[in-house]
N, C-alpha and C positions, 0 to 999 in steps of 0.2 A: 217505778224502779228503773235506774238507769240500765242501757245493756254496757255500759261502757265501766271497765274496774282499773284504776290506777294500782299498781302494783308498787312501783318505785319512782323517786323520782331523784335527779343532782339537778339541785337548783331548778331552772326552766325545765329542763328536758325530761322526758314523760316514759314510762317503760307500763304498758297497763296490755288487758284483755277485751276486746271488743267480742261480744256473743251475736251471732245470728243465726235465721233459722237453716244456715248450712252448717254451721258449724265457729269454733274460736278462732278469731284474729291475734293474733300477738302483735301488739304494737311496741314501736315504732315497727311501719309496712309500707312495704313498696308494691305497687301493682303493676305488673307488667300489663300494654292494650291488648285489647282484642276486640278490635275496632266491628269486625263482622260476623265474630263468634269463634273466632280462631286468632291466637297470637302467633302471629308472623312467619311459618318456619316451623314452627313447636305444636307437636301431638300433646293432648292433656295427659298423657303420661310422660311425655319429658317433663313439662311442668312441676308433676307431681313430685319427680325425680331432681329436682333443684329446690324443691321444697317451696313451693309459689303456695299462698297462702288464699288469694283472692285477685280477682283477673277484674280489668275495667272493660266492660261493654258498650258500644258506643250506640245511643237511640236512634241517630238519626237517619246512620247507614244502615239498622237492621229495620229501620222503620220501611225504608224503602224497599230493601230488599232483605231477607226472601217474603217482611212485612210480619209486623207483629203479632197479627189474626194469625196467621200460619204456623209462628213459635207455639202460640200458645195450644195452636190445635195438636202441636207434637208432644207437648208436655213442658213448654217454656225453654229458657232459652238453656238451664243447667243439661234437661234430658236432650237437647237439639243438639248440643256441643260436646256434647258425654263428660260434663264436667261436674263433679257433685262439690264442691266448694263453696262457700262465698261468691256472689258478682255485684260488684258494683255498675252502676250505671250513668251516666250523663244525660242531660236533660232534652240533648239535640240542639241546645240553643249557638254553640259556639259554630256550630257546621252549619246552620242555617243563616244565622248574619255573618260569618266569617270566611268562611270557605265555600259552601256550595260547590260551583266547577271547578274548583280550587283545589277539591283534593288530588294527593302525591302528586301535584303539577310543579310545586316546589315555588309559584307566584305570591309573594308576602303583600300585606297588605298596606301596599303602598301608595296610594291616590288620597284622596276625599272628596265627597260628598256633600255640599250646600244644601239644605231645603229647609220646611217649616217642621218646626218642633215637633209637629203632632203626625209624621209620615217622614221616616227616613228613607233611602232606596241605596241598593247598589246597581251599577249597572252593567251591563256586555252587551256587543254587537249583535245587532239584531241579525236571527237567521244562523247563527253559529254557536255549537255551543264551546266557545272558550270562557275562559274564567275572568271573572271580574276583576276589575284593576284596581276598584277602590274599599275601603274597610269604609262599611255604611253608617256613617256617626258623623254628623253635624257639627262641625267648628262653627258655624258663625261666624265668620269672618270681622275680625273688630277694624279694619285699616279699609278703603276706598280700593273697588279697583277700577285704576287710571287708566291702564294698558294694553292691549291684547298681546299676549308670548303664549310661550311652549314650554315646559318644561318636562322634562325626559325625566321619567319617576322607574323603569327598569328596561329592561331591554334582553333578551336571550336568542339562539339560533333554536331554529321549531322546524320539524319534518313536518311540510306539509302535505295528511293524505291523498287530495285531492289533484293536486300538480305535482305531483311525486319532487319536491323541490325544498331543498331546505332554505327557508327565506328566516327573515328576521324580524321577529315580533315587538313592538317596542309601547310603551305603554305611557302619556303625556297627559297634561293637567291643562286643561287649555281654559284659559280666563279671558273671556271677548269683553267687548265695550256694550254688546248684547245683553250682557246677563250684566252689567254693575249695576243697573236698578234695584234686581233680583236679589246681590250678592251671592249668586250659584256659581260652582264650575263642577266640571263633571269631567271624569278621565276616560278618555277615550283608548280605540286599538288601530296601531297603524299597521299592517305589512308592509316591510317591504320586502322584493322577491330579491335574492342573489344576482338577477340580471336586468332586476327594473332599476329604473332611476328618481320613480316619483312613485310615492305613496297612496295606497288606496284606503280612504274614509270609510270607517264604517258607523252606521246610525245605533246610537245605544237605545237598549229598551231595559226595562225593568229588572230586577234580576228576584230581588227579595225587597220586603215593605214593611216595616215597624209598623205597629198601628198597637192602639189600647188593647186589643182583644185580642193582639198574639203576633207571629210574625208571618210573615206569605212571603212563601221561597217558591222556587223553579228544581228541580229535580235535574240535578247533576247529571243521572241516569237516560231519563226519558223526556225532559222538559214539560214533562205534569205538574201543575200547580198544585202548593198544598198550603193547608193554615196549623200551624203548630202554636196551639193557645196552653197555659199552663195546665189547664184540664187534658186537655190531648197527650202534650207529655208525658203527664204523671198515669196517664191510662195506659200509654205503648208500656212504660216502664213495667206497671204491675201487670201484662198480658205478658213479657218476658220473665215475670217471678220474680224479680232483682231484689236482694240482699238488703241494699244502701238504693236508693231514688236520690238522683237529687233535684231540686225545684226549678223551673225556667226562669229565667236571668235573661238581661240584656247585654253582653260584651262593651264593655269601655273600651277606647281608645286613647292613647296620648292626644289625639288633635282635636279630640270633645272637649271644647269651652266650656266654661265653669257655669253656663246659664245653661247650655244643654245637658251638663252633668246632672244638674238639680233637677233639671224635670226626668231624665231618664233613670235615675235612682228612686222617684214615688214612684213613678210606673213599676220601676222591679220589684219593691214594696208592697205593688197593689200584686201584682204573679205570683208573689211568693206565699200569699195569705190564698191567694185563687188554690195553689197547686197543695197548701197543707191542707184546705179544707175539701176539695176533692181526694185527697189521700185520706182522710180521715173517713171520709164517708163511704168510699169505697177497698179500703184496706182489710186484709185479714185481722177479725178481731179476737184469735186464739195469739196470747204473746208469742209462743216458741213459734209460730208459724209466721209472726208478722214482720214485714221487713222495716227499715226505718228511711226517714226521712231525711235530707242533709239541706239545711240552707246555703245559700250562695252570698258572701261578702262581697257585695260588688262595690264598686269606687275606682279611682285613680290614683296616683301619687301627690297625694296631699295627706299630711299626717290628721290636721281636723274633719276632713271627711272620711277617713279611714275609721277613725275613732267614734264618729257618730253614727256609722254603721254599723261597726259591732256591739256598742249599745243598742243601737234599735233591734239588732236580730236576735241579739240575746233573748230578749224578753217577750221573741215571737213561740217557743216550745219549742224549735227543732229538736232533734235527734243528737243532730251532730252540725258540724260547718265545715265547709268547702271556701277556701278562699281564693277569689278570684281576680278579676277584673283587669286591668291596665298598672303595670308596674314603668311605663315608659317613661321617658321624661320628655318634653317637649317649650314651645314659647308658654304655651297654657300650662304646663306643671313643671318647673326646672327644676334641676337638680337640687334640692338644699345642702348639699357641699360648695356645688357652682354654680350659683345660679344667676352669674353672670352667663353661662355656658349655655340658657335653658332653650335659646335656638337650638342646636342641633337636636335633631328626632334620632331618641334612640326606644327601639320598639319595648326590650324587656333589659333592664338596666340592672344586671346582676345584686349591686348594692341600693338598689333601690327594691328590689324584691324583699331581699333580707331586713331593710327598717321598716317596712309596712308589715311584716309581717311580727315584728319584735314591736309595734304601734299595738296592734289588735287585738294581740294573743293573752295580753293579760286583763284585756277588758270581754272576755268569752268566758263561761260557766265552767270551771276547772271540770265539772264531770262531764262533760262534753268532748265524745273524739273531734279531731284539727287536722282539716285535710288541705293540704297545699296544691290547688289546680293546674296538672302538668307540668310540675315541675320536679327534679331528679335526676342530678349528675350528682356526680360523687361531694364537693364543696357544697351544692345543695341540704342533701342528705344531713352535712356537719353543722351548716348555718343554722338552717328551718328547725332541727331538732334540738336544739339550743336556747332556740326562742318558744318550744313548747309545742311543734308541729308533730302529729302520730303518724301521717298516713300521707303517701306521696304513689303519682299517678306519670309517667313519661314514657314515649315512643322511644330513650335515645337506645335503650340496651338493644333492641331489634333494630331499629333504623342503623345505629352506630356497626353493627355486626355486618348487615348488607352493603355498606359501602366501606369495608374494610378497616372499620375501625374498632379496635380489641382492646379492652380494659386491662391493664396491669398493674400490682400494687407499691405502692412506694417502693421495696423493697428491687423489686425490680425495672426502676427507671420512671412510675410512674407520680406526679407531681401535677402545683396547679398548672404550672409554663402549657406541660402536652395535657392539659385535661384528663391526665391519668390514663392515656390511651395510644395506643402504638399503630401505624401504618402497615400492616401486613404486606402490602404489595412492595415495600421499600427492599434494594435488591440484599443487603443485608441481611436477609433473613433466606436467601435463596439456598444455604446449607446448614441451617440453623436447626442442631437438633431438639433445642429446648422447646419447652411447652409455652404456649403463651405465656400464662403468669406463672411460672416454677413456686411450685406451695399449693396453688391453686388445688383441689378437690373433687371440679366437674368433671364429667365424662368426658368433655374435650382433651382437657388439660391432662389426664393422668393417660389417654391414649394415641394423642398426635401429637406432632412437632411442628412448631415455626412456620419449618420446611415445607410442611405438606402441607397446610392451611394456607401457605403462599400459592402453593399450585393449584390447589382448587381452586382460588379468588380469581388466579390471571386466566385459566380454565373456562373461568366462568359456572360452575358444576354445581349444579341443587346442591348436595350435600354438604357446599362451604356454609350457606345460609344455616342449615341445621346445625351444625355445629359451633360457628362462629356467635349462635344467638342463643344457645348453650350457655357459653362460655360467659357471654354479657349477660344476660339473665339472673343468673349463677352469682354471676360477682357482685351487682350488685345486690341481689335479695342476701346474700352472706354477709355485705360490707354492712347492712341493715340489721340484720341477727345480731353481728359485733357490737353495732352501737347499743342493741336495746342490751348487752350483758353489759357495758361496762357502767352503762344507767343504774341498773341492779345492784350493781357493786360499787359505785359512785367512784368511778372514773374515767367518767366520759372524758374529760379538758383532757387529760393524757393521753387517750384512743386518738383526738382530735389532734394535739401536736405532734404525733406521730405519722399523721396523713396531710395536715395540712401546715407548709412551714412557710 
């Protein structure tokens, strides 16, 4: 018996009940993060108090710390966080091959990585822990290289701790006449100081390593080696109690050629079978007690490999699916609007997220929840839900809140142009008695103004964060309620031309 019950639907879009053993989900749902067992800013009774239905927990930062033997010895991650809800949880995989030292360091993953099919790596300077400059996925290079250059792939100003000096980090792809037998390049880290004139080399080492039987990362934290195999996952997850698991996956890339794709979609194949049948064998087997399973739609932007993955995982039993993988477009997947254009790398290609996902969704088990992997702005929410999406997972309500950016609705100035969000710190609002969104409901909105949410931003003051994250929160889990009523009453496309013109 599924746990998942469609109530309504207009056309694609889906308005149903997901049951777990915390409690009912009302879909369509947004899940605000909470990366290390706290959303950003918010006590689990503000939460409560905005009506959050189910929060996403992230594996790989609780694996590390405060370490999942310890959750569990407190009573899981619900009793650790004082949250009796729903939790869903992630696999750890995208923070282990994507991120690592990478987290809120704000460095995208901008380099690549040559090697042999069967051992990808990322890498960073040896002795330091800075974050790595490449997303570890194998292009294969199809074209000869002729030449030795440089190419300058990001660059930012970094305080550095140890020379108390702000120098300039700058991050390059360097292709030698060395490695063209190989077909490798590897991106390396240059400093330079504020008052040097020549550059200091640093030697890369290992960072993380693809391999059959899982991935071996470096600990962001402490530089402890660890192996995160799809058994290992799916055991952090049930030692946290989690709601929704979902299975270990390998992260696509735009710059994974189409012969690297194919081997690293069996391998995800062969994880995904590793991480149900460890779940199944070690799963609670009273139903009200037992959580479920989510598979991972991995692929690229290509409509016939998108499509023969959700066949294939269809017919694996999951619970549910999680869609994920690479929406970018690149010389390996161009745009099919332009694909004269397919040069340019663009990492998540708004209209390419929405055709993969209106590719997939009608070749998935209609009794089946559809969860769109990290994605969640407001034109999100109206596309994905369209094309038959339940369930959406994004940092921007809290991130967009601490760097002064406030959600506001059509009515009040909000559109696709500004992203439906307004710059608090702009001096226009420096005697602005209005409330952010005037209508709005939250506790922000019906007790400050403009005004004063401007002064705590320029301020600096804890309490802008609480409340600013409030208010985005708020907006969107409401803009989300809206859409599943007018599903119900089968007027979503008008809900829609009303926010989106």
């Amino acid at each position: 018996m599924s746990n998942f019950k469609i109530l309504g639907k207009d056309k694609m879009a889906r308005a149903g009940v997901l049951t777990t053993p915390h409690g009912e989900v009302k879909t369509p749902v947004y899940m605000p993060i909470g990366t290390v067992g706290s959303v950003k800013a918010l006590a689990p009774d503000d939460l409560k108090k905005v009506n959050t239905q189910i929060i996403l927990g992230n594996t790989y930062h609780l694996y590390l710390r405060p370490g999942s033997k310890l959750i569990k010895k407190m009573g899981g991650l619900h009793k650790f966080m004082g949250w009796d809800y729903p939790i869903l949880t992630d696999s750890g995989g995208f923070q282990a091959f994507s991120l690592g030292a990478m987290i809120e360091h704000g460095v995208r993953k901008v380099g690549r990585s040559m090697g042999p099919a069967s051992s990808v790596s990322q890498v960073r300077p040896r002795g330091t822990n800075k974050p790595p400059a490449v997303d570890a996925r194998d292009p294969s290079s199809e074209s000869p290289i002729d030449q030795n250059y440089l190419r300058v792939r990001k660059s930012g100003r970094v305080y550095n701790e140890k020379s108390k000096k702000i120098t300039r980090r700058v991050t390059v792809e360097e292709l030698s006449q060395k490695e063209k037998g190989k077909k490798r390049s590897v991106s390396k880290w240059y400093e330079h100081s504020s008052s040097a004139s020549q550059s200091k080399k640093e030697e890369p080492e290992i960072l993380s390593k693809i391999t059959e039987e899982g991935v071996e990362f470096t600990s962001h934290l402490d530089g402890g080696k660890h192996l995160l195999t799809p058994e290992k996952s799916v055991e952090v997850q049930l030692d946290l109690g989690s709601d929704i698991i979902l299975v270990l996956d390998e992260l696509l890339s735009p710059l994974s050629s189409p012969s690297y794709v194919a081997q690293s979609l069996e391998r995800t194949h062969r994880w995904e079978q590793r991480s149900k049948a460890y779940f199944e064998k070690h799963c609670e087997k009273k139903r009200e007690k037992r959580g479920m399973l989510f598979g991972i739609l991995q692929g690229v932007y290509d409509r016939g490999i998108r499509e023969k993955e959700a066949m294939w995982i269809s017919k694996v039993g999951f619970d549910g699916f999680s869609i994920g993988g690479s929406f970018g477009t690149s010389k390996y997947w161009p745009s099919s609007r332009h694909p004269d254009e397919g040069q340019d790398l663009d990492w998540a290609a708004s209209k390419a997220i929405y055709e993969t996902i209106g590719w997939v969704t009608p070749l998935l088990p209609d009794s089946a929840p559809r969860h769109a992997l990290g994605i969640g702005e407001v034109l999100d929410l109206f596309e994905c839900i369209e094309r038959g999406i339940d369930m959406f997972d994004c940092v921007a309500p809290t991130r967009r809140a601490r760097n002064g950016s406030l959600y506001i609705s059509p009515k009040n100035g909000g559109k696709q142009k500004n992203k439906f969000v307004m710059a608090i710190e702009r001096s226009e609002f420096k005697e602005d008695k209005k409330a952010i969104d005037p209508g709005c409901s939250c506790y922000t909105c019906k007790n400050f103004s403009r005004a004063y949410l401007r002064h705590l931003y320029l301020s600096a003051e804890i309490l802008y964060h609480r409340l600013a994250s409030i208010h985005n929160v708020y907006f969107m889990l409401n803009l989300t309620n809206e859409i599943r009523g007018s599903i119900l009453e089968k007027r979503f496309k008008k809900l829609k031309n009303l926010w989106i013109k």
